[in-house]
PDB file as gemmi writes it, atoms N, CA and C in Angstrom:
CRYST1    1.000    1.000    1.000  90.00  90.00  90.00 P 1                      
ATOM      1  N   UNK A   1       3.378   1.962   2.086  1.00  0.00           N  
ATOM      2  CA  UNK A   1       2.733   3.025   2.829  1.00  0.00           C  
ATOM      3  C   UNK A   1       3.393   3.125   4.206  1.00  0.00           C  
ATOM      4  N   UNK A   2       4.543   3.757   4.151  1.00  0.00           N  
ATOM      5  CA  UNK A   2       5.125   3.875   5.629  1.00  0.00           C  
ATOM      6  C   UNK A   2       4.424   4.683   6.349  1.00  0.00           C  
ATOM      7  N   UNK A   3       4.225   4.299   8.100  1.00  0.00           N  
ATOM      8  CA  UNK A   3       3.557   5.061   8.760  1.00  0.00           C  
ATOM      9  C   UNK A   3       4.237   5.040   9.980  1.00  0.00           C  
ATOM     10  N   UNK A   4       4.115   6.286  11.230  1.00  0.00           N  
ATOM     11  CA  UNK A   4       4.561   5.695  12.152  1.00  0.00           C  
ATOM     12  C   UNK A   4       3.409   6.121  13.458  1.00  0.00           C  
ATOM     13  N   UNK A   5       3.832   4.702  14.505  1.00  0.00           N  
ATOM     14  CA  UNK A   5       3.003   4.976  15.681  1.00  0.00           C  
ATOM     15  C   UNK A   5       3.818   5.504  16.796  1.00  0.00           C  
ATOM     16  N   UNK A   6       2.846   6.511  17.451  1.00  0.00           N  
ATOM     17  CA  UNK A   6       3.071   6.852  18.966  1.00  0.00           C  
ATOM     18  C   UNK A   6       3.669   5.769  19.861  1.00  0.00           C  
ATOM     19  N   UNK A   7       4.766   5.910  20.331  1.00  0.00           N  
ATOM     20  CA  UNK A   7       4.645   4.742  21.587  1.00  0.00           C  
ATOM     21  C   UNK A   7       3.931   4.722  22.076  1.00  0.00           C  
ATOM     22  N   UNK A   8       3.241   5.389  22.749  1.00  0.00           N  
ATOM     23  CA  UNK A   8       1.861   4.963  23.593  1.00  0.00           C  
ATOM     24  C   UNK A   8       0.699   3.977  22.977  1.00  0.00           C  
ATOM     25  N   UNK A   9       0.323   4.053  21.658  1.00  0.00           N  
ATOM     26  CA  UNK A   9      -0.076   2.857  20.662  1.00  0.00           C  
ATOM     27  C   UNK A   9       0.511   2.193  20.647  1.00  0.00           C  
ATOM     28  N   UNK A  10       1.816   2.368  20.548  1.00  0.00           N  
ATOM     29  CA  UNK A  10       2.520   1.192  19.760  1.00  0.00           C  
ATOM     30  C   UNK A  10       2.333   0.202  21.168  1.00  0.00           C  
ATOM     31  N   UNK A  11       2.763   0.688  22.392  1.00  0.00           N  
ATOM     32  CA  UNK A  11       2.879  -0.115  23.680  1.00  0.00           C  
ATOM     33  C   UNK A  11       1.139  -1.104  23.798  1.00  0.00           C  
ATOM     34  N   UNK A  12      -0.250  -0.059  23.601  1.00  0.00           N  
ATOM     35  CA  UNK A  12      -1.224  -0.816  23.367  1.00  0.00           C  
ATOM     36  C   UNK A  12      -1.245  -1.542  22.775  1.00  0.00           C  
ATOM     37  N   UNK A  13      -1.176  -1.614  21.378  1.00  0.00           N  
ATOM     38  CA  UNK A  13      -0.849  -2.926  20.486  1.00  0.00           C  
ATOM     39  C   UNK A  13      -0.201  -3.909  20.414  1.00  0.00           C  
ATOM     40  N   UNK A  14       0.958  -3.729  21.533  1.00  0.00           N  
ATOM     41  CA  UNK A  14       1.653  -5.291  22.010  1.00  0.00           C  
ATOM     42  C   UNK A  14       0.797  -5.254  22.919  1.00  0.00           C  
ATOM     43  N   UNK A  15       0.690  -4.935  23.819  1.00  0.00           N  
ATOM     44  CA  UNK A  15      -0.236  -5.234  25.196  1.00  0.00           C  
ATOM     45  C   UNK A  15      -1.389  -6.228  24.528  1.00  0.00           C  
ATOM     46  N   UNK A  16      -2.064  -6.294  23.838  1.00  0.00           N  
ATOM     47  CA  UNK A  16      -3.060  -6.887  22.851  1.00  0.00           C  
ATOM     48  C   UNK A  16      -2.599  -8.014  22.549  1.00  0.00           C  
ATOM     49  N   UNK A  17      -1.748  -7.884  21.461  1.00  0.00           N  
ATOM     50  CA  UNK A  17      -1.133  -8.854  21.002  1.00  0.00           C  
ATOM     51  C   UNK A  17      -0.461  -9.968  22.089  1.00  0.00           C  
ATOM     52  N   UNK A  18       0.056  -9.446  23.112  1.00  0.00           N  
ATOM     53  CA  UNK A  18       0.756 -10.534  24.199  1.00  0.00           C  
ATOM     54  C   UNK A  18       0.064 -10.920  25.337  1.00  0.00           C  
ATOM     55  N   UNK A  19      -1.576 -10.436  25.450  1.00  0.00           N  
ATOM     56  CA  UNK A  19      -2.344 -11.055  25.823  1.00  0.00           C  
ATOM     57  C   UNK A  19      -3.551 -12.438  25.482  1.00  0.00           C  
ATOM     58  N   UNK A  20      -2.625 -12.527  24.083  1.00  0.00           N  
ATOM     59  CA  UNK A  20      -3.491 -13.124  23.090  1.00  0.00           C  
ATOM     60  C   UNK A  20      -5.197 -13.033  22.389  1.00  0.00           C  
ATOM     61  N   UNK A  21      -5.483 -11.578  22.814  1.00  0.00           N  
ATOM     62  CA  UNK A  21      -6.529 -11.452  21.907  1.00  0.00           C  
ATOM     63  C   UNK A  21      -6.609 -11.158  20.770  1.00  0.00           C  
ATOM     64  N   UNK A  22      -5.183 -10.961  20.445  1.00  0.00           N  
ATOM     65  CA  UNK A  22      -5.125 -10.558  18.947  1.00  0.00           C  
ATOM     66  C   UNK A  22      -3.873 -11.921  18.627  1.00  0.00           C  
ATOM     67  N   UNK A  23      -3.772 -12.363  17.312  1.00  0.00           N  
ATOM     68  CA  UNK A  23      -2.598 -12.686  16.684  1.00  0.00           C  
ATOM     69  C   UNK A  23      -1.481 -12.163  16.080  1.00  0.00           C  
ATOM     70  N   UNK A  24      -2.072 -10.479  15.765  1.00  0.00           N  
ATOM     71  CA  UNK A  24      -0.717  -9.710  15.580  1.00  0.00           C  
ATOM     72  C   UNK A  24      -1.071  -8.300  15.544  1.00  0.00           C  
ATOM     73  N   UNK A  25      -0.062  -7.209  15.321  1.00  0.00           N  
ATOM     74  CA  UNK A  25      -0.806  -6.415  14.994  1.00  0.00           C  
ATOM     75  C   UNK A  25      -1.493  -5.705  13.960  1.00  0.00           C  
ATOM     76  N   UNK A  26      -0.890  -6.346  13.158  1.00  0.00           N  
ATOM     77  CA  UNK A  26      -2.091  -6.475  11.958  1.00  0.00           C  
ATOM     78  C   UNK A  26      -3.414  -6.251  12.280  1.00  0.00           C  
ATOM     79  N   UNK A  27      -3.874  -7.806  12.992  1.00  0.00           N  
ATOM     80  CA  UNK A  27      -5.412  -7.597  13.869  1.00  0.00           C  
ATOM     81  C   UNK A  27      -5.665  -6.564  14.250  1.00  0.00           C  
ATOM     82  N   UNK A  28      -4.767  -6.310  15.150  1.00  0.00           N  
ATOM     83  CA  UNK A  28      -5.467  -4.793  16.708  1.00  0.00           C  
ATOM     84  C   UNK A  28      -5.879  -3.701  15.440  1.00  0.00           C  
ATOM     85  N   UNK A  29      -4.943  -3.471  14.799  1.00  0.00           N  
ATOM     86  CA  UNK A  29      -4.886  -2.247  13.209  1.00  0.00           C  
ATOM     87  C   UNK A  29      -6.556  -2.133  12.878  1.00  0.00           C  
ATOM     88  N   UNK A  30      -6.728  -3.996  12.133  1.00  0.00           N  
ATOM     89  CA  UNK A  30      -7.827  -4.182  11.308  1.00  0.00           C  
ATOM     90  C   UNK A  30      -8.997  -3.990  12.088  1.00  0.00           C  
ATOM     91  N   UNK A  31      -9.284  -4.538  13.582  1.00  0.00           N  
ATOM     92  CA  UNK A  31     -10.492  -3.964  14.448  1.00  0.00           C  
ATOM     93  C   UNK A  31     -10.504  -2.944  14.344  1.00  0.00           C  
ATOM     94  N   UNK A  32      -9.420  -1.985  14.945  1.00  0.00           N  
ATOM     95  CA  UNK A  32      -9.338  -0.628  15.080  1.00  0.00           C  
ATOM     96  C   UNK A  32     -10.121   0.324  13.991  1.00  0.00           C  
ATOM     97  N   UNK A  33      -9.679  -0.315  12.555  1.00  0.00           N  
ATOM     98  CA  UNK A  33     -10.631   0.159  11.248  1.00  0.00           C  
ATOM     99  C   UNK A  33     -11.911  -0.014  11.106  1.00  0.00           C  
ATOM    100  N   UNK A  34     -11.946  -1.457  11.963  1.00  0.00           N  
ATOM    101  CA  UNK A  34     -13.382  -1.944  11.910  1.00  0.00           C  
ATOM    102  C   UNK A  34     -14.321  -1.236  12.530  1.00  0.00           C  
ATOM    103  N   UNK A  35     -13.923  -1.233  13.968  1.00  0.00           N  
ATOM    104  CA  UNK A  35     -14.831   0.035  14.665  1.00  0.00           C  
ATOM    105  C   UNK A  35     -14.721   1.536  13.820  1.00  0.00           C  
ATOM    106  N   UNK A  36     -13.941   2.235  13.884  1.00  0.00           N  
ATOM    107  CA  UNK A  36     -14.031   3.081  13.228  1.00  0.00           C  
ATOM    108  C   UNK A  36     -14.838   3.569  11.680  1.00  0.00           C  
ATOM    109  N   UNK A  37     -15.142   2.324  10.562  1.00  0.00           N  
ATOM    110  CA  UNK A  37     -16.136   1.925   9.778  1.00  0.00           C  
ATOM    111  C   UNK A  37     -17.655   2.165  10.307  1.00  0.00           C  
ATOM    112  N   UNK A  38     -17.474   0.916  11.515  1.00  0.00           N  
ATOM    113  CA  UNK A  38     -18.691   0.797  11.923  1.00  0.00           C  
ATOM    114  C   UNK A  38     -19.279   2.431  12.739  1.00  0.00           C  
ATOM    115  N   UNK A  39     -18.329   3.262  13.453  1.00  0.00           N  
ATOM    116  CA  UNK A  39     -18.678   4.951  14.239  1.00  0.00           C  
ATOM    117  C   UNK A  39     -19.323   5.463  13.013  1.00  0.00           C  
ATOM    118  N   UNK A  40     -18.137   5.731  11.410  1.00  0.00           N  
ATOM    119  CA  UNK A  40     -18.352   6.573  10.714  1.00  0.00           C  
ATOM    120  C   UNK A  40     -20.513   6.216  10.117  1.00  0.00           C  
ATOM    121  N   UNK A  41     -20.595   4.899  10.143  1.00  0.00           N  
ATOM    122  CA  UNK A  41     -21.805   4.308   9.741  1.00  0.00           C  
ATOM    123  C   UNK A  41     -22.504   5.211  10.437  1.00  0.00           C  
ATOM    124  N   UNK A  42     -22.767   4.944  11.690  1.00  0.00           N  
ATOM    125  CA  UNK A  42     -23.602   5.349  12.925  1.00  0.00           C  
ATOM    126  C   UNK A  42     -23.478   6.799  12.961  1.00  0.00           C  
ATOM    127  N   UNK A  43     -22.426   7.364  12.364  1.00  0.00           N  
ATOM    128  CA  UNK A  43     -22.902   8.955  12.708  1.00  0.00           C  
ATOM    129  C   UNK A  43     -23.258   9.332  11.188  1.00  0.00           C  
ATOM    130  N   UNK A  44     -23.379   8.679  10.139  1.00  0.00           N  
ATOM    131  CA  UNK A  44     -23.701   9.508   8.683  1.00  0.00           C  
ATOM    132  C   UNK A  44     -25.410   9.038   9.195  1.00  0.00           C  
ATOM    133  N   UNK A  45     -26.016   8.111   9.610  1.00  0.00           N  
ATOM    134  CA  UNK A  45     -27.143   7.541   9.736  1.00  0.00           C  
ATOM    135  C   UNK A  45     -27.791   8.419  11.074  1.00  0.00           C  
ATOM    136  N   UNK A  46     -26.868   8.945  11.894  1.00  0.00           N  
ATOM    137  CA  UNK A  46     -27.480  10.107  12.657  1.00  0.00           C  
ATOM    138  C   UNK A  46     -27.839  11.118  11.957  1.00  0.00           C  
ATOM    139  N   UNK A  47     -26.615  11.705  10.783  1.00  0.00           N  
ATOM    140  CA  UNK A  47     -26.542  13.089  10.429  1.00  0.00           C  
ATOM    141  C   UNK A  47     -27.624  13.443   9.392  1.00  0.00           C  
ATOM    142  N   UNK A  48     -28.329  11.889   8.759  1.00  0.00           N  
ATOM    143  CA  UNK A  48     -29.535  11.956   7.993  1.00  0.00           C  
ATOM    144  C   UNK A  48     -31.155  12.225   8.529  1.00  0.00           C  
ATOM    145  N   UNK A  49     -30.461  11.666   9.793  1.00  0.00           N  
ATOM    146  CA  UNK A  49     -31.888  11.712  10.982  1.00  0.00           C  
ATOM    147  C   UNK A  49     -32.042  13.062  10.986  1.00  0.00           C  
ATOM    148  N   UNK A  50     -30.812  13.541  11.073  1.00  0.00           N  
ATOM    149  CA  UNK A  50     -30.657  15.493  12.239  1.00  0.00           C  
ATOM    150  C   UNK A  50     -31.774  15.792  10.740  1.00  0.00           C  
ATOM    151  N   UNK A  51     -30.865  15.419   9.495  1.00  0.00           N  
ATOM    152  CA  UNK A  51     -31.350  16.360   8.576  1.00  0.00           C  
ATOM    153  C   UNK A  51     -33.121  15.888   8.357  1.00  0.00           C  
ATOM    154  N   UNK A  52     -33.480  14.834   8.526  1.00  0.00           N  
ATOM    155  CA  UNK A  52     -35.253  14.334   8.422  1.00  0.00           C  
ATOM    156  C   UNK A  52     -35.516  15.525   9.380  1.00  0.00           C  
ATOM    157  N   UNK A  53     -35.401  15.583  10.886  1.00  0.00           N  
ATOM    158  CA  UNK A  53     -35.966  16.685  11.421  1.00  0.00           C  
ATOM    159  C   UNK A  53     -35.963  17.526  11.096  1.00  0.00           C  
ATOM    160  N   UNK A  54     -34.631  18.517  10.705  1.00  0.00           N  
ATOM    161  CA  UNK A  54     -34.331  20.002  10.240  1.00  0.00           C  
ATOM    162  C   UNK A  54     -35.709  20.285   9.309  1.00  0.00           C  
ATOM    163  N   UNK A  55     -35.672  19.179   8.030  1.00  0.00           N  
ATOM    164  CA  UNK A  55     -36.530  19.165   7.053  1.00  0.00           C  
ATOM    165  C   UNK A  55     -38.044  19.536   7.701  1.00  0.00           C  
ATOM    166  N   UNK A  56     -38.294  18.578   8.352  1.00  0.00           N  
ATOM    167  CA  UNK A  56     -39.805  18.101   9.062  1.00  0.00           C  
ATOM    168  C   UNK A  56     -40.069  19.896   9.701  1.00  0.00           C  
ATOM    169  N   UNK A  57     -39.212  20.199  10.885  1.00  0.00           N  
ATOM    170  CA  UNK A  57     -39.396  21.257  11.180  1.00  0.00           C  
ATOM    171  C   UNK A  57     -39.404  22.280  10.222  1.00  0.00           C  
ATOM    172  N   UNK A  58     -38.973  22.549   9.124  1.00  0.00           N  
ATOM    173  CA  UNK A  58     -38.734  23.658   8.250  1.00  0.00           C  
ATOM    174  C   UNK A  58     -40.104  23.201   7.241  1.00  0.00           C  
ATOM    175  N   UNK A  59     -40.808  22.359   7.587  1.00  0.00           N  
ATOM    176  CA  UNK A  59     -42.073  22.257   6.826  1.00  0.00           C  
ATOM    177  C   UNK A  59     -43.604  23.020   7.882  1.00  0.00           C  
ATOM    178  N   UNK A  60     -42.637  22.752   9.141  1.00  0.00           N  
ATOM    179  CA  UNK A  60     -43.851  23.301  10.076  1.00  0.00           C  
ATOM    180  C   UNK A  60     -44.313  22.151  10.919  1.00  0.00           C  
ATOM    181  N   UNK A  61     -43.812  21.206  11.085  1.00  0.00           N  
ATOM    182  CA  UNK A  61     -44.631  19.510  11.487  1.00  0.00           C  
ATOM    183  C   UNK A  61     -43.918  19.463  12.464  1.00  0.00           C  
ATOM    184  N   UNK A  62     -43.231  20.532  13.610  1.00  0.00           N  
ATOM    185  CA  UNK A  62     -42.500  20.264  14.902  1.00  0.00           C  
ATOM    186  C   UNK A  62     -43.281  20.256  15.689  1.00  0.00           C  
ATOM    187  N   UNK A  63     -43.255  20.194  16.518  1.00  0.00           N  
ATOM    188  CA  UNK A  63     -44.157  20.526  18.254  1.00  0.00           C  
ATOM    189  C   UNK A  63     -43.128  21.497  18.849  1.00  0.00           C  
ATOM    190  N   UNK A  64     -44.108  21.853  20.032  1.00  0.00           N  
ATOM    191  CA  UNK A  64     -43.659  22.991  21.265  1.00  0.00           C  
ATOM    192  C   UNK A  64     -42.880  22.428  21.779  1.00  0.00           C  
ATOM    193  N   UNK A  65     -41.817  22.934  22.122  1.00  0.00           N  
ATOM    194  CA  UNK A  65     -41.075  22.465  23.528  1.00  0.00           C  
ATOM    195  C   UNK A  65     -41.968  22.068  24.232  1.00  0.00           C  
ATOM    196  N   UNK A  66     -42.368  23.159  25.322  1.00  0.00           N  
ATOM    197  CA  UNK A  66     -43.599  23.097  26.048  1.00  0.00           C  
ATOM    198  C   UNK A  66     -44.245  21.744  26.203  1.00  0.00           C  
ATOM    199  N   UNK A  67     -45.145  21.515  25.134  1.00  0.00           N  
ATOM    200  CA  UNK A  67     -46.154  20.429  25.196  1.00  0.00           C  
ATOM    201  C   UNK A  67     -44.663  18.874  25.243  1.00  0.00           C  
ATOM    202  N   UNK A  68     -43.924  19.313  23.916  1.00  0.00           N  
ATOM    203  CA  UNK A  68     -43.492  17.445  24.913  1.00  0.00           C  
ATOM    204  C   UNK A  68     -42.549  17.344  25.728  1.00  0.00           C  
ATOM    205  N   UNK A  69     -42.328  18.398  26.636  1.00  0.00           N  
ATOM    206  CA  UNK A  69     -41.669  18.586  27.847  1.00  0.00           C  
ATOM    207  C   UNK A  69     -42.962  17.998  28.847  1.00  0.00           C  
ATOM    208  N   UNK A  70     -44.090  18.558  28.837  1.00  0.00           N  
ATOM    209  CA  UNK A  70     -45.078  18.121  29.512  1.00  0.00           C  
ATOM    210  C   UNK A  70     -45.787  16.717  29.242  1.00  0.00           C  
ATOM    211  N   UNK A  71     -45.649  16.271  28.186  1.00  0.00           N  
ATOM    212  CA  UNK A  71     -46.316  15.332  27.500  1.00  0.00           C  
ATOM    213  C   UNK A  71     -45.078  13.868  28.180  1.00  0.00           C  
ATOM    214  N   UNK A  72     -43.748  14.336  28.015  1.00  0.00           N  
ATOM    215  CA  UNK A  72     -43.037  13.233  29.019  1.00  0.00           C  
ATOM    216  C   UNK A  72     -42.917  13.210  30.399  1.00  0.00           C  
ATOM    217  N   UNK A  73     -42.962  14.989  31.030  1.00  0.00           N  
ATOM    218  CA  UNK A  73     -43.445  14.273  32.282  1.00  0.00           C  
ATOM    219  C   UNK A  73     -44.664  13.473  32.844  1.00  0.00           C  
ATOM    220  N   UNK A  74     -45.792  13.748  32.246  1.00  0.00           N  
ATOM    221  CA  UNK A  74     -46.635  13.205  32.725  1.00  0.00           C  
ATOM    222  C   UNK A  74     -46.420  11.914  32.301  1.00  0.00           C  
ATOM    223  N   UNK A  75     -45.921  11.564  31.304  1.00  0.00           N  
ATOM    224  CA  UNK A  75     -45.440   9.839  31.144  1.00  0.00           C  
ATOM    225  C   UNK A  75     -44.639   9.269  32.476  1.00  0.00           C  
ATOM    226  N   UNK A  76     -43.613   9.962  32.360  1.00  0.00           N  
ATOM    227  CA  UNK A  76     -42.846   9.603  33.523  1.00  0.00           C  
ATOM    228  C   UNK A  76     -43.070  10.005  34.793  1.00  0.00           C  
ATOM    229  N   UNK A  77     -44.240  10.394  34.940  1.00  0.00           N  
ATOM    230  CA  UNK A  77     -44.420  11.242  36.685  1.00  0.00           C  
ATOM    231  C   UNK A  77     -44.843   9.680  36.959  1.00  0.00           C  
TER     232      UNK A  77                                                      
END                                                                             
């Protein structure tokens, strides 16, 4: 699977590597996936939330702006 990097990566990924937080770049690669795993998680688990509300509201079970605009200030006043 040939690929190629930007110098500007490529320069991050030694920078990494020759600071010794990584052992190669292999590593910096495999975090890099890792986080990126872990974003894609966190936003499909948002995009189910958006859709619980959409749902909830399209049943009628929303509130006013209004009221919990007011309902948090008075929390927070």
């Amino acid at each position: 699977m040939p690929s190629s990097i930007p110098p500007q990566l490529q320069k991050r990924i030694d920078e990494k590597v020759s600071s010794g937080e990584y052992r190669s770049a292999d590593d910096v690669l495999a975090e890099g996936m890792r986080l990126l795993e872990l974003r894609d998680q966190r936003l499909s688990g948002l995009r189910a939330d958006i859709q619980l509300g959409i749902e909830s509201l399209d049943r009628g079970e929303g509130e006013d702006a209004s009221t919990v605009i007011a309902d948090l200030r008075a929390k927070y006043a």
